[in-house]
C-alpha positions in Angstrom: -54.9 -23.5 -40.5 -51.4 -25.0 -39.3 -52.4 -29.1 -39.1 -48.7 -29.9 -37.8 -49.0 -28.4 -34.3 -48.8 -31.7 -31.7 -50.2 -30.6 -28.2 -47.2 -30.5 -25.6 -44.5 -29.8 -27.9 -44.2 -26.0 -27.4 -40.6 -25.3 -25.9 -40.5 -21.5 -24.7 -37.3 -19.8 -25.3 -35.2 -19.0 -22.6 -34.5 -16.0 -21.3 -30.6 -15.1 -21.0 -30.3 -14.9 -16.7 -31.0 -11.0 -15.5 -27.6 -9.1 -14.4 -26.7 -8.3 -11.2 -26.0 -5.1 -9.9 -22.0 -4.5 -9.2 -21.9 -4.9 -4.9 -18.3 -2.9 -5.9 -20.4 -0.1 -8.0 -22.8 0.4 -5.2 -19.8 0.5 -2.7 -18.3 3.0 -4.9 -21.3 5.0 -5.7 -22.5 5.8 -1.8 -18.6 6.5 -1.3 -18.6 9.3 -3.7 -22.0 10.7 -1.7 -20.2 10.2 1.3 -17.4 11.9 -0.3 -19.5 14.5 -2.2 -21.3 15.5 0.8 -18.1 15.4 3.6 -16.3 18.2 1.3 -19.1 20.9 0.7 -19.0 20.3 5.1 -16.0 20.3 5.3 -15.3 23.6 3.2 -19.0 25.4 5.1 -17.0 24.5 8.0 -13.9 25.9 7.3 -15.0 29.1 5.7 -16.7 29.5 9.0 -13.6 29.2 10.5 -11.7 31.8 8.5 -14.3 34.4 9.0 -14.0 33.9 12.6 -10.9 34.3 12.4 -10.8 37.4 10.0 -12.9 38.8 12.8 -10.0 37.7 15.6 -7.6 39.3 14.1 -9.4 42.4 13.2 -10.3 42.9 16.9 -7.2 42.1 18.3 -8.6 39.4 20.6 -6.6 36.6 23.0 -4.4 34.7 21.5 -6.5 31.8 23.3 -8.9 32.8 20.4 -6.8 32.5 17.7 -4.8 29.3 18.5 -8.5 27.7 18.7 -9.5 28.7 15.5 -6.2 27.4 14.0 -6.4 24.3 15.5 -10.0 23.6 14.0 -8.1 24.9 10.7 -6.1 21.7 11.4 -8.9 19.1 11.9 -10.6 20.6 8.5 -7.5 20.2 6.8 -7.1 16.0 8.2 -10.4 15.7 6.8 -10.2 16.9 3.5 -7.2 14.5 3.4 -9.2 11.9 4.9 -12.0 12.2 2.4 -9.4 12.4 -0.4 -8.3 9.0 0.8 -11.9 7.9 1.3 -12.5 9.3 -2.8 -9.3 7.1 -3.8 -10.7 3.9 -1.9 -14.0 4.5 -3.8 -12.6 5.5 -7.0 -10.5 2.2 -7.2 -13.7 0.3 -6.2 -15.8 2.0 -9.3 -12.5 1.0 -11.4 -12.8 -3.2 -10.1 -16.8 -2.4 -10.7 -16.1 -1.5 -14.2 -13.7 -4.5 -15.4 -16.6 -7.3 -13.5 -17.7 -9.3 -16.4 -21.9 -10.3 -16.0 -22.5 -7.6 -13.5 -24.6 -4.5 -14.4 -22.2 -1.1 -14.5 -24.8 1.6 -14.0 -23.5 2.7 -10.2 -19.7 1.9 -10.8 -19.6 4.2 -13.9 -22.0 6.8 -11.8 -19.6 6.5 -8.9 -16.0 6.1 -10.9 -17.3 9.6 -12.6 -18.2 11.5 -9.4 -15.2 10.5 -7.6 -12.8 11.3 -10.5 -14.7 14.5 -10.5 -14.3 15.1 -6.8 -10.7 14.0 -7.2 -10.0 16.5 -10.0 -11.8 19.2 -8.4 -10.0 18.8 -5.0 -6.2 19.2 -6.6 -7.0 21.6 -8.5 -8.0 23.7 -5.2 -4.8 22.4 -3.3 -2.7 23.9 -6.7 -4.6 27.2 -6.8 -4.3 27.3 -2.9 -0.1 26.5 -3.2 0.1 28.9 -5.9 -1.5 32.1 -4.5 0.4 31.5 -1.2 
């Protein structure tokens, strides 16, 4: 039996404060969703738009036709840059998320990794596209 216990003189440990989640990481993480999710459109959309065309040409139609098909060539190609751009802003945002001291990293390494992913995959189309030109 311990006889040296004095009522009122138990002093709990403290617990070291809970982390909070990265605001950059989460930032960066629904980026690369964003990201993730505009591309696979992006390239539906224009696959869409070179069967069309395939078709166009095969029938010999209007040049009316054609010139519309090429512009919406155009606005898939502005948004693939514009995601890339999008993918750099949320890469660099993962990055900042990373070097945070006292912040949990779980969505800015989750979100650094899919973008540099993204990133990786997406020139190494534009370099297979330049090359079999």
């Amino acid at each position: 039996m311990n006889t040296n216990y004095t009522p009122g003189t138990f002093q709990p440990q403290e617990q070291p404060p809970a982390l909070k989640s990265s605001g950059l990481g989460i930032t960066s993480f629904v980026l690369s969703l964003v990201c993730l999710l505009g591309y696979i459109g992006t390239i539906v959309g224009a696959v869409g738009l070179v069967v069309n065309i395939a078709g166009d040409i095969q029938s010999v139609t209007t040049s009316m036709a054609s010139s519309a098909n090429m512009g919406g060539l155009v606005v898939v190609g502005f948004l693939i840059l514009f995601f890339l751009l999008v993918n750099l802003v949320g890469l660099i945002l993962g990055i900042i998320g990373l070097a945070m001291k006292h912040r949990k990293k779980g969505f800015a390494i989750t979100g650094t990794i899919i973008h540099a992913v993204l990133m990786i995959g997406i020139i190494v189309l534009y370099a297979i596209g330049i090359t079999n030109h």
